[in-house]
C-alpha positions as CSV (number, residue, x, y, z in Angstrom):
1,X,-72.6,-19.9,109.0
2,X,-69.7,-22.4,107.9
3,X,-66.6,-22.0,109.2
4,X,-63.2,-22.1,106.8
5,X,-60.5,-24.1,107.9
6,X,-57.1,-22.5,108.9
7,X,-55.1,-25.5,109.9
8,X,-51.4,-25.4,109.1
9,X,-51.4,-28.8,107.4
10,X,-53.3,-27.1,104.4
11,X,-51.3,-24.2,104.2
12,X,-48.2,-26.1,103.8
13,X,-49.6,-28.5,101.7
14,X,-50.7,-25.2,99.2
15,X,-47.3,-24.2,99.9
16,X,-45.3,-27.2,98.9
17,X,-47.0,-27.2,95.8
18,X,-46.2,-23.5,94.8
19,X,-42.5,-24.6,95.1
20,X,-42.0,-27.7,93.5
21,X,-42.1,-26.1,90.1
22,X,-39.4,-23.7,91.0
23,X,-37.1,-26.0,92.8
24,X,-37.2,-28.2,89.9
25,X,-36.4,-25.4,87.7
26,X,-33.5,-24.2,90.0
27,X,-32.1,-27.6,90.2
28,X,-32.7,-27.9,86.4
29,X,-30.2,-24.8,86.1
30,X,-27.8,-25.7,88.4
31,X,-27.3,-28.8,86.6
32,X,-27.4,-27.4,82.8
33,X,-24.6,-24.6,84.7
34,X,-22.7,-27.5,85.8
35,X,-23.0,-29.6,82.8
36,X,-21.8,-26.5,81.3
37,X,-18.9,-26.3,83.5
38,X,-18.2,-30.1,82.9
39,X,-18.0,-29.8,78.8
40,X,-15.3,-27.2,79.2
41,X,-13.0,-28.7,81.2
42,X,-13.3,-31.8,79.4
43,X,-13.1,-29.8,76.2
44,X,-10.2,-27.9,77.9
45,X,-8.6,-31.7,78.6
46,X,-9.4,-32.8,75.0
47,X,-7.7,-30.0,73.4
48,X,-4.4,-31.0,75.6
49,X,-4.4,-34.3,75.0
50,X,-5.0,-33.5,70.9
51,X,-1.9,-31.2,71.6
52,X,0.4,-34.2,72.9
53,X,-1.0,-36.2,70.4
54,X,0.0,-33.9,67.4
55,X,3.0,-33.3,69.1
56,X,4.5,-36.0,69.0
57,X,3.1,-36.9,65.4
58,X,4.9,-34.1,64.3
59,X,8.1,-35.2,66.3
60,X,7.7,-38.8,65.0
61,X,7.4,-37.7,61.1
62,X,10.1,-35.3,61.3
63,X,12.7,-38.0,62.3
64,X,11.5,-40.7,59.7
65,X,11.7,-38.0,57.0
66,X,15.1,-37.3,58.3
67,X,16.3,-41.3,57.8
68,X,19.8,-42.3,57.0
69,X,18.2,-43.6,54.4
70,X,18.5,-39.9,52.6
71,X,22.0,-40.7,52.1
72,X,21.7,-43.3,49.8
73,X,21.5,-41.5,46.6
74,X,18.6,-43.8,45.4
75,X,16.0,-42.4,47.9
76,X,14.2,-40.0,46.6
77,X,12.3,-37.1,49.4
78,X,8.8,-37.9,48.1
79,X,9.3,-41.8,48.9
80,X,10.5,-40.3,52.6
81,X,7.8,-38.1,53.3
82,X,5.5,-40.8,52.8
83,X,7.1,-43.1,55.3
84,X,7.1,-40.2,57.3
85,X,3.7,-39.3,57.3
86,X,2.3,-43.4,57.8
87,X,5.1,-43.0,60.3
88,X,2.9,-40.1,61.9
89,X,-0.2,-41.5,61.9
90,X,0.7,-44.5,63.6
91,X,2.4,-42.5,66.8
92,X,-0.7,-40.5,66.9
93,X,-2.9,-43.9,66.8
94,X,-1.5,-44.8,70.2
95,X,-2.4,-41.7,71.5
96,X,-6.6,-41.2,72.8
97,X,-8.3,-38.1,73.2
98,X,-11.6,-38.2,75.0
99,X,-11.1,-42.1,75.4
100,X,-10.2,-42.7,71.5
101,X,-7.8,-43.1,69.3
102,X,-6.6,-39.9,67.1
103,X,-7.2,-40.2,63.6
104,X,-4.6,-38.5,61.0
105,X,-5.0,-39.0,57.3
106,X,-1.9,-40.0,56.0
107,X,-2.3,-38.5,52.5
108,X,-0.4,-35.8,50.8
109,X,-2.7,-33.0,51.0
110,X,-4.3,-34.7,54.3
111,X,-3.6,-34.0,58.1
112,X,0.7,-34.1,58.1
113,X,2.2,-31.8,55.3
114,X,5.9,-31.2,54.8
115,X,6.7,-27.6,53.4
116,X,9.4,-25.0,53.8
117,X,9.3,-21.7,55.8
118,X,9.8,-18.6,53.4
119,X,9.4,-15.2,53.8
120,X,7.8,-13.6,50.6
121,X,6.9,-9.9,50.2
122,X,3.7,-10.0,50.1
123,X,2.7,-11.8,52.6
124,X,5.9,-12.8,54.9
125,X,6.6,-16.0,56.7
126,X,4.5,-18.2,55.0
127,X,4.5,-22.0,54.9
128,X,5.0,-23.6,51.1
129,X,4.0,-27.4,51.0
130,X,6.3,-29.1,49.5
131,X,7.8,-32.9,50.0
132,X,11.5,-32.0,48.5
133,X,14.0,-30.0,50.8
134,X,11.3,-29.5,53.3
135,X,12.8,-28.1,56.5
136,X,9.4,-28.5,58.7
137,X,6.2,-30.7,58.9
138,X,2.4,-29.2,60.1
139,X,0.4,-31.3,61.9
140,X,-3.2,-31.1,62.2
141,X,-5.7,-33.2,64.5
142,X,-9.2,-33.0,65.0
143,X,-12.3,-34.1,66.8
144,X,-14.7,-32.6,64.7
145,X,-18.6,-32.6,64.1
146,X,-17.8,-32.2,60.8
147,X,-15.5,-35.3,60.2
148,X,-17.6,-37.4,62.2
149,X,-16.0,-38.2,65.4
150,X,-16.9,-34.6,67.9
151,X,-16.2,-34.4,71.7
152,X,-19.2,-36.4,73.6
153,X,-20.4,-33.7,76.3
154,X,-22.4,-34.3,79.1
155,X,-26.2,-33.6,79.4
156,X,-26.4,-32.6,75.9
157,X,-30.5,-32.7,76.2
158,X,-30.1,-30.0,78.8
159,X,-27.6,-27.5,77.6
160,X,-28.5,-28.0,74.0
161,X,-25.9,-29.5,72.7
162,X,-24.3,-32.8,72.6
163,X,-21.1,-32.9,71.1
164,X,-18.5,-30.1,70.7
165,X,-15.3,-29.5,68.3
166,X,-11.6,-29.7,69.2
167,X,-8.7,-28.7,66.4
168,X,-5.3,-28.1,67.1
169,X,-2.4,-27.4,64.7
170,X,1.3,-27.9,65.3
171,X,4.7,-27.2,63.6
172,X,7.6,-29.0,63.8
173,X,11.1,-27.7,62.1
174,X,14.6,-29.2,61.3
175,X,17.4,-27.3,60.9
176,X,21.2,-28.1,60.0
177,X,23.0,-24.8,59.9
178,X,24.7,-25.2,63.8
179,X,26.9,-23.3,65.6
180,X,27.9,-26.1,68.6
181,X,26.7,-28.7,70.9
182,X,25.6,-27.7,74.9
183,X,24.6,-30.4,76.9
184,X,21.0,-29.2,78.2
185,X,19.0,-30.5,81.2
186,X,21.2,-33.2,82.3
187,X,21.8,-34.7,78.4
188,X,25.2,-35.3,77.5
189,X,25.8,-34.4,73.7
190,X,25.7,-37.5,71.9
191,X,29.5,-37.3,71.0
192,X,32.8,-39.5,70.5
193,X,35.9,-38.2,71.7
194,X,37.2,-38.6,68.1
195,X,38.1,-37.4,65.0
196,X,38.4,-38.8,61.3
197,X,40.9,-37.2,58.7
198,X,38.7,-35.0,57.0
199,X,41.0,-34.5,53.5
200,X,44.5,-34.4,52.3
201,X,45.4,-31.4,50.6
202,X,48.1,-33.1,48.5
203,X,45.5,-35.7,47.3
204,X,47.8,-38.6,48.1
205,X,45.8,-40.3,50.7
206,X,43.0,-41.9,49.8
207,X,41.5,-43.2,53.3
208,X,39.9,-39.4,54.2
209,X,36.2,-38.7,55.0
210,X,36.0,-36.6,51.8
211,X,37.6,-39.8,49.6
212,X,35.6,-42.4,51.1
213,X,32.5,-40.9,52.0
214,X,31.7,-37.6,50.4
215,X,33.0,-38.7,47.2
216,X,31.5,-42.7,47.7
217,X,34.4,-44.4,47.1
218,X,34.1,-46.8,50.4
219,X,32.7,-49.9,50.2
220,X,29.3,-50.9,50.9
221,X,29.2,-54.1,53.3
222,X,27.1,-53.3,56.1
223,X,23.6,-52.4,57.1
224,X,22.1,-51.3,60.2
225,X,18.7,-52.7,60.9
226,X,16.5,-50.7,62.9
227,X,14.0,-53.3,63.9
228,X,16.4,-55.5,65.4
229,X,19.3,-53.2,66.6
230,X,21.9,-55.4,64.6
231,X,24.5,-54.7,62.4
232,X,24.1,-57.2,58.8
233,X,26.4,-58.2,56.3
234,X,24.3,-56.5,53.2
235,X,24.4,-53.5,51.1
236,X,22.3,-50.4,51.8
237,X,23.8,-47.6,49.4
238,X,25.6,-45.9,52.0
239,X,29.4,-46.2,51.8
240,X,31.4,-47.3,54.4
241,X,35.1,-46.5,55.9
242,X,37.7,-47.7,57.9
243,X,39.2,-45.5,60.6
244,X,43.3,-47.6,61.3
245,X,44.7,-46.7,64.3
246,X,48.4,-46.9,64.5
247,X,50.5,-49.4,66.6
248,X,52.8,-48.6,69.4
249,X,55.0,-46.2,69.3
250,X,54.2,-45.4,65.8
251,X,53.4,-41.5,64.0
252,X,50.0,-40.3,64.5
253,X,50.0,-39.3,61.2
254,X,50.3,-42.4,59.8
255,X,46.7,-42.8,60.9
256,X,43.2,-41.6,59.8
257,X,41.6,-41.7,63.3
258,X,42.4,-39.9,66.5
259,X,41.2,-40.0,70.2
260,X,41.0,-36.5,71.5
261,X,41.8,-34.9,74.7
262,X,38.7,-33.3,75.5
263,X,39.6,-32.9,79.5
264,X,40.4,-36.5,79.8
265,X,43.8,-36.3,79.4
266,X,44.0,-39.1,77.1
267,X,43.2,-41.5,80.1
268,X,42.2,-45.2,79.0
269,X,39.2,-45.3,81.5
270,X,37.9,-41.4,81.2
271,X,38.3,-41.9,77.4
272,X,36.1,-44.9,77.7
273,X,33.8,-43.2,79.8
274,X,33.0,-40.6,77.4
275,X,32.5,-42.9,74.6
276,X,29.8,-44.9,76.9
277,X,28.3,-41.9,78.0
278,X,28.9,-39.0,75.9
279,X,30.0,-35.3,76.6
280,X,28.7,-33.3,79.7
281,X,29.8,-30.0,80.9
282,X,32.7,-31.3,83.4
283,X,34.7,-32.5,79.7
284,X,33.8,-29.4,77.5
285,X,34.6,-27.0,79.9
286,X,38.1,-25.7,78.8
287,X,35.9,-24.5,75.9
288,X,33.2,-22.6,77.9
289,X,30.6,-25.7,77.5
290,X,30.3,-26.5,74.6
291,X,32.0,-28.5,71.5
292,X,31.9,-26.3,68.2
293,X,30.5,-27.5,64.8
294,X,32.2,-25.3,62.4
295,X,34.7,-23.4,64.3
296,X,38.2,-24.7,63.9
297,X,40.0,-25.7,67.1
298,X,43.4,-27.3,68.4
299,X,43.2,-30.7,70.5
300,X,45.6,-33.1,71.3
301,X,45.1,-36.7,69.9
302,X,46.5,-40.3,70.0
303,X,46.4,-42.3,67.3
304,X,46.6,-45.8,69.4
305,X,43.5,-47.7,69.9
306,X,44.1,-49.8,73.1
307,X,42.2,-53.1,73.7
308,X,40.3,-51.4,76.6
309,X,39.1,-48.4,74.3
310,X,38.5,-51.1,71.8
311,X,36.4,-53.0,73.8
312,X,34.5,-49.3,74.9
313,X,33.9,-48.8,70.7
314,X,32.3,-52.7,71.0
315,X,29.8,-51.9,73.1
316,X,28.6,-48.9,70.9
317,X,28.4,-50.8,67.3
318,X,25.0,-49.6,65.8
319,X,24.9,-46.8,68.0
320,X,24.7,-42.9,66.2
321,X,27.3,-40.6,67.5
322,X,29.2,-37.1,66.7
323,X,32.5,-36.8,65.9
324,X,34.8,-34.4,64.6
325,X,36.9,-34.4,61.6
326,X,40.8,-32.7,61.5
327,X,43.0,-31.7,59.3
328,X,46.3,-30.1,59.8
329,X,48.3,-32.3,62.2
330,X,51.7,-32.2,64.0
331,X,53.5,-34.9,65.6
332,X,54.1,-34.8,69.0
333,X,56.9,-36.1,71.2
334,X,55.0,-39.0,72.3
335,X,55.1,-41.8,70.1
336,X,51.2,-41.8,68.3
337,X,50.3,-38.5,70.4
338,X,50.0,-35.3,67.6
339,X,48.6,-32.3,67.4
340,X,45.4,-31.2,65.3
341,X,43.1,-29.1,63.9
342,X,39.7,-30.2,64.4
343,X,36.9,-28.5,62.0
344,X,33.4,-29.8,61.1
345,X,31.3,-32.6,62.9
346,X,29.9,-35.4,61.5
347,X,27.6,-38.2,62.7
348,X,28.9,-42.3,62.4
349,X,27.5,-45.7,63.2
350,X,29.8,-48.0,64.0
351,X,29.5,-51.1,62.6
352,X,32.7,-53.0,63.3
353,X,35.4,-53.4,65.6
354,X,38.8,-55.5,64.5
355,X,41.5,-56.2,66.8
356,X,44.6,-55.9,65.6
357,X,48.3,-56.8,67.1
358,X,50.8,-54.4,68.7
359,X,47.5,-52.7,70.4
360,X,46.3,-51.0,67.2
361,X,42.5,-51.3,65.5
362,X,40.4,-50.7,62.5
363,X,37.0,-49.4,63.3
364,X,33.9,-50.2,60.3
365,X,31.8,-47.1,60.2
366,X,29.4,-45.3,58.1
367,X,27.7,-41.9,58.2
368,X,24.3,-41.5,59.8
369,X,21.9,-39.2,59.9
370,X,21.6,-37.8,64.1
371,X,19.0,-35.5,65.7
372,X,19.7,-33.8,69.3
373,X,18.1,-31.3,71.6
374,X,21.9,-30.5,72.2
375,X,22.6,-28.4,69.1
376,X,22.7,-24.7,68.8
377,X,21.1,-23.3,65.4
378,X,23.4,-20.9,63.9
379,X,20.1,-18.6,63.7
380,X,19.7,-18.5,67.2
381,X,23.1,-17.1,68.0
382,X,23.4,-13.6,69.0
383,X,26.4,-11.4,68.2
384,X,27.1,-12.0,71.9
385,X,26.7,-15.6,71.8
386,X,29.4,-15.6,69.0
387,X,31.8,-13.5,71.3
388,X,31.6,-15.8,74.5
389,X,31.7,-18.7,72.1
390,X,34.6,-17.3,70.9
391,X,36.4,-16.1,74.1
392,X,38.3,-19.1,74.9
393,X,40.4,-19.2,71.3
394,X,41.3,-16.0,70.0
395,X,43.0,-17.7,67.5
396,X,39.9,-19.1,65.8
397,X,37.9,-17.4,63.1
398,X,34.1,-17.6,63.3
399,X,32.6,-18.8,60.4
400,X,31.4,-16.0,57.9
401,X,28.8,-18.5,56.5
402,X,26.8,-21.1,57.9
403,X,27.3,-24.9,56.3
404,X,24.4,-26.5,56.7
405,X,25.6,-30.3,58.1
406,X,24.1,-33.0,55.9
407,X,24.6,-35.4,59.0
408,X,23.3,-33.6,62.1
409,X,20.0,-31.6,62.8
410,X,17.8,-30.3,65.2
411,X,14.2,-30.7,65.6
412,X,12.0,-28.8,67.4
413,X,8.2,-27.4,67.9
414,X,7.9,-23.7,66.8
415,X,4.0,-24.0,67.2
């Protein structure tokens, strides 16, 4: 009778057999589950990264469609909103997703459209495409199987599927209806402590803001160039004006131009310091924070430009800044010192400083066209906004209606 053999060795040798399938399907499952994982984080990364990337497309065609250039009456807002959107495509260029570069068509039906909001009955907000008075730009990017260029994914031969989709779509809008300047987040508001004659209600004086630059009739020597930050002796369509201080111990109103007291008590060195720097909190709190746009408001002035403050103005030529314009004025004791109505902002360049004797200037600038996160849209302000705003000057009148400030907006991502 033979004998069958028992020894271990076999057994585990039939043993090892029965699991090798199995432990290579296990392992097989564990990796498809992490490959899984894997794709959609990285998916999860692309889709930020595509966000940024549109982002700041839409940021970057929102400020070239809102160029100075608007202001020369020979641009037309077709020609802008094609800069704008070649202007787009290149800032999302320099941006990769998934190691490359995002792609936007530049086109007008393509990837960056320009439109308005509107609410319409039937089907409420709605966005109308549309190059002329836009007031927002849509963004779209993509890493699409369909386009050609889809998210990579890892061990597509084990979870089935090699390449995945990413789309994102963002909003950015402009606005120019605002209420005042905050700083926010440690950013002064981008403001002179100054203010240009706005008109002159017996339509004597000629040197106003409304005479030489709402109505065009400055001249047109200057142009700023963006590329190399310097001011050039050539036309660019956009009128200029000269803001003459007064010498010693001459009337303020004899001038077009003020420095204002806004808490530096008409001190060479804090004046200067505010021109360098801007606005913060510490100088705009007599009026609870913040410097209003359309609300009229009484400030002391000084209509003597001092070599030290014109030295200050030197340093900022081709710089965009806020400033206020006045209109009703009264002499003060002080020789050059008066009292004023300030009422409107507006946004300058400056292009050129000249010295002049006796300690009095003439100041070349130009309007501009300025975005900052430190306005306030007039459609974000509460009726209790309006009261605290208001609080500090019972004497002021809010405005009943809204003008929209042809020089000044706000941009921001609503999506």
């Amino acid at each position: 009778m033979k004998r069958i053999s028992s020894q271990p060795g076999n057994l585990m040798a039939n043993r090892r057999g029965t699991l090798q399938p199995a432990i290579a399907v296990a392992l097989l499952a564990v990796g498809a589950a992490m490959a899984l994982v894997l794709n959609s984080l990285w998916k999860d990364a692309a889709v930020v990264e595509l966000r940024s990337a549109a982002e700041a497309a839409a940021l970057a065609a929102a400020g070239e469609y809102l160029n100075e250039a608007r202001l020369d009456p020979r641009t037309d807002e077709e020609t802008l909103a094609a800069m704008a959107r070649q202007k787009a495509a290149v800032v999302a260029k320099a941006n990769r997703v998934a190691g490359q570069p995002v792609l936007l068509n530049a086109a007008f039906a393509g990837d960056i459209v320009f439109g308005r909001r509107v609410d319409t009955p039937e089907y409420g907000p709605t966005f109308l495409q549309t190059d002329q008075g836009a007031n927002a730009v849509e963004v779209r990017a993509a890493r699409t199987r369909a386009f050609g260029n889809p998210l990579p994914f890892f061990l597509g031969g084990v979870t089935g599927q090699s390449t995945g989709d990413a789309i994102v779509s963002v909003e950015a809008s402009f606005d120019n209806t605002i209420d005042h300047f905050r700083p926010v987040a440690g950013m002064p508001v981008p403001a002179l402590p100054l203010a240009i004659l706005a008109a002159d209600p017996a339509g004597e004086r000629i040197d106003t803001w409304q005479q030489r630059i709402v109505q065009r009739g400055g001249t047109d020597n200057f142009r700023f160039d963006a590329e190399t930050r310097r001011v050039i002796a050539e036309p660019d369509g956009i009128p200029e004006m000269e803001l003459n201080g007064v010498p010693l111990n001459t009337p303020a109103s004899e001038a077009n131009v003020l420095l204002l007291d806004l808490a530096n008590g008409l001190d060479e060195m804090r004046i200067n310091q505010q021109i360098i720097d801007g606005l913060n909190a510490d100088d705009l709190q007599e009026w609870n924070g913040i410097l209003p746009a359309q609300q009229p408001f009484n400030l002391a002035g000084m209509a003597t430009i001092t070599t030290p403050v014109q030295l200050a103005f030197e340093e900022m030529i081709g710089q965009q800044r806020i400033c206020l314009l006045y209109g009703a004025q009264e002499n003060l004791r002080v020789p050059g010192w008066a009292m004023v109505t300030c009422q409107g902002a507006v946004a300058i360049r400056i292009l050129q400083v000249i010295p002049e004797a006796n300690e009095r200037a003439t100041i070349v600038i130009q309007p501009t066209i300025l975005t900052t996160r430190t306005a306030a849209l007039a459609q974000f302000q509460s009726v209790e906004d309006e009261q605290q705003n208001n609080s500090w000057n019972t004497a002021a009148q809010m405005p009943q209606t809204y003008t929209p400030n042809p020089y000044i907006y706000k941009v921001y991502l609503n999506k």
